[in-house]
N, C-alpha and C positions, 0 to 999 in steps of 0.2 A: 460843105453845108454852111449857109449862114448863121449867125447867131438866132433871125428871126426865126427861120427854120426849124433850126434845133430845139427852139422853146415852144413854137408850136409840136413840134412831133414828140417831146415831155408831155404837153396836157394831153395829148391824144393818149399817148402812153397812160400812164398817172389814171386819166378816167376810165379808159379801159381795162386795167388793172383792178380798181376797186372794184366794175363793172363785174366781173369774174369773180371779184371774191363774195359779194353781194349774191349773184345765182346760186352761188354755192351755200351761201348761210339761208339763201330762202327755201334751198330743196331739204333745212332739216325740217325735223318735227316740234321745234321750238311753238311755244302759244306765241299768239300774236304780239300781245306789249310786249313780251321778252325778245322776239321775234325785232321788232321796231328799234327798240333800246341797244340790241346789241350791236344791227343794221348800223345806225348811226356813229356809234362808237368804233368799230372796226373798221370802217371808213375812211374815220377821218386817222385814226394810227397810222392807216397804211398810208394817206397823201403824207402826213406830217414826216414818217419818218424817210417816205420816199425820195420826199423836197431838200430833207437834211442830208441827206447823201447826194443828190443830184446839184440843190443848187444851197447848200450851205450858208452863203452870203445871202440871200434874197429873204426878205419876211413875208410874214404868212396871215394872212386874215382870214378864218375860218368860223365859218358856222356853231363848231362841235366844239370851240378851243376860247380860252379867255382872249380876249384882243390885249396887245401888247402895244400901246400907244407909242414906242420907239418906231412900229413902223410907218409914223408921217414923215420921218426924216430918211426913210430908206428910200433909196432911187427903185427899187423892184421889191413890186408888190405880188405875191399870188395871192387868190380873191378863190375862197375852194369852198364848195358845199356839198359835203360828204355822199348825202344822200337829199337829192330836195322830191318833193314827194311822200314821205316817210308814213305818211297813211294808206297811202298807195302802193304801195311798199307791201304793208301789212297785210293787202288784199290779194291773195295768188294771182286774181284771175288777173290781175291787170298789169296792163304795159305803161299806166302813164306815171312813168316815175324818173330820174335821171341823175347825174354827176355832173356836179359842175367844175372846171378849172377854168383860171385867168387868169391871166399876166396883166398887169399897171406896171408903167414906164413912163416917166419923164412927163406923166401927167396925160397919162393917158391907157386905155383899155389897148394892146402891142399884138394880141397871142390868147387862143382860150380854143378849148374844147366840151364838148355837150354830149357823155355817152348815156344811149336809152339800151342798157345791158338786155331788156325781154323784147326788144324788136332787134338785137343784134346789129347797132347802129351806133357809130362815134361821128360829128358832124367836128369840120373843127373851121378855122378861119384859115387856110393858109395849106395848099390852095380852094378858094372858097368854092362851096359846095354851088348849084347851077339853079337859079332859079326860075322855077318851069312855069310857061306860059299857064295864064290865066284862063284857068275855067268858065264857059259863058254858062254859069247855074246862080241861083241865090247867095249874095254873099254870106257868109259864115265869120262869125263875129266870135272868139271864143274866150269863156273867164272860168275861172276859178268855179271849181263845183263847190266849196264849201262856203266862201266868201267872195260872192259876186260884187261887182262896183254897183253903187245904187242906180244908178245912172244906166244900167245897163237896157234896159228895156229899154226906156229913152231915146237911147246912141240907136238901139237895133231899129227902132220905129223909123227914125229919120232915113237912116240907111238903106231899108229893106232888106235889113239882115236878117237872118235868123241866129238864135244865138246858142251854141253849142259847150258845154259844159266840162273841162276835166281836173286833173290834176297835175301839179308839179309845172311852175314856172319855164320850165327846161322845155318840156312838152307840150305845152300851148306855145310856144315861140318855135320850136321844130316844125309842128304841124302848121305853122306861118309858110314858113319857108320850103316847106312839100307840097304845097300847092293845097295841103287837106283842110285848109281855115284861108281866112282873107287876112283877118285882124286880130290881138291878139291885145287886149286892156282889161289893165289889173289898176284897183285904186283899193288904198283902204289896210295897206301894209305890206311892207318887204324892206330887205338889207339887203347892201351890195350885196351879197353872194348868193342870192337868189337870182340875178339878174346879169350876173356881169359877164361870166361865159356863153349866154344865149346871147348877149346884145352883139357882144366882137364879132359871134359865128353871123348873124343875121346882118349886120353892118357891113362884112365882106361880104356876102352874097346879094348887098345891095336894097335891103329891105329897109322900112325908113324906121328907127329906131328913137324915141324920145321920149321926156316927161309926158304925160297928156295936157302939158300947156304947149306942148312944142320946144318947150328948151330943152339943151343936151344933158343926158348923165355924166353924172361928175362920180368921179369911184377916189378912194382914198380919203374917204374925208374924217375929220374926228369922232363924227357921228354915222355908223355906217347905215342908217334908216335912210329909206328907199320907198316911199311911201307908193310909190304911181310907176306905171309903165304901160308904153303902145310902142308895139312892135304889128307892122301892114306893110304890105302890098305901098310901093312908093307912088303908084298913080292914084292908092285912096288917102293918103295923110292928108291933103288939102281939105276932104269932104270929111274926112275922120273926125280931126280935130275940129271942124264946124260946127260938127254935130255935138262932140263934147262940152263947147261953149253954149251950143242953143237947149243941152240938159242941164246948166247949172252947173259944169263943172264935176269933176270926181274928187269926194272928199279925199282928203288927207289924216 
């Protein structure tokens, strides 16, 4: 097995792990914030000390965990978001919630995986998942239920999209790459680790991954704020991002 291999088949591992331990702390009868709280914390114990044992040498940028700014100088980064969704989380009925893992290498996003533990699904980069011919229906434009980009309307007008609402960064960029959404733009706040295991998995499957100016994400940086992201369909990024210059733009 190659090195790359191996570190993809860790995050696969790693998210599906939490994945499991996450159904199991949602089947108690804990109230919900405590429900949410402990979610998040158990989580990230389990990548932390998993990573410590597996990959010792490599640092860790996590969601749940202070940032440890030694790791700009470390050649391997994992980039982990315990639990992204955590409102989602809280609500039984629902599936849109996820795990995020990622590998940074030599300046760049290497390895990551994306498990949605309540659809019983781990998507990972390697080998990339298959992305299925295009729907001829409305296209489906989907943001953030709680924090939509302002702009949203806007983007959907020009587009003839209709615009579909959920939760959890992981799961609007999934449902990109299932064919169940077209587009997939957030403006308005995120950190690499909201973002950085969906980009790799949908970048190996060939989806067009970028800021909504069209430049690339940069991971590892001092400041891990992530303000913006489009993840679509590579045949709409030309009319995508059009549309986002003829709405003004999505704030930062």
């Amino acid at each position: 097995m190659s090195d790359l291999a191996a570190d993809v088949e860790l995050a696969a591992d790693l998210a599906s792990g939490a994945g499991r331990l996450l159904l199991e702390l949602r089947a108690t009868a804990l109230a919900q914030d405590e429900l949410r709280k402990a979610a998040d914390h158990q989580s990230n114990e389990y990548l932390l000390a998993r990573l410590a044992q597996e990959r010792p040498n490599d640092a860790v940028l996590s969601e749940e965990s202070a940032d440890d700014p030694a790791r700009l100088d470390a050649e391997r980064v994992w980039i982990v978001d315990p639990l992204d969704g955590t409102r989602e989380f809280g609500e039984l009925s629902r599936t849109d919630w996820a795990i995020h893992v990622a590998l940074w290498a030599a300046g760049d996003l290497v390895a990551g995986a994306v498990a949605m533990p309540a659809l019983d699904r781990v998507f990972v980069s390697e080998p990339a998942p298959p992305l299925p011919a295009r729907i001829d229906r409305t296209l489906r434009l989907v943001v953030s239920r709680s924090r939509p980009p302002s702009v949203t309307d806007l983007v959907a007008d020009r587009l003839g999209a209709e615009v579909v609402t959920m939760g959890s960064a992981g799961a609007k960029a999934m449902s990109v790459l299932l064919g169940d959404s077209d587009i997939y733009l957030h403006g308005g706040g995120q950190y690499e680790w909201d973002s950085a295991a969906p980009a790799v998995v949908c970048r190996a499957a060939g989806l067009h991954v970028s800021r909504t100016d069209g430049s690339p994400l940069i991971y590892n940086e001092a400041d891990p704020w992530m303000p913006d992201l489009l993840v679509c369909r590579p045949e709409l990024a030309s009319s995508t991002l059009a549309a986002i210059v003829a709405a003004g733009g999505v704030g930062h």
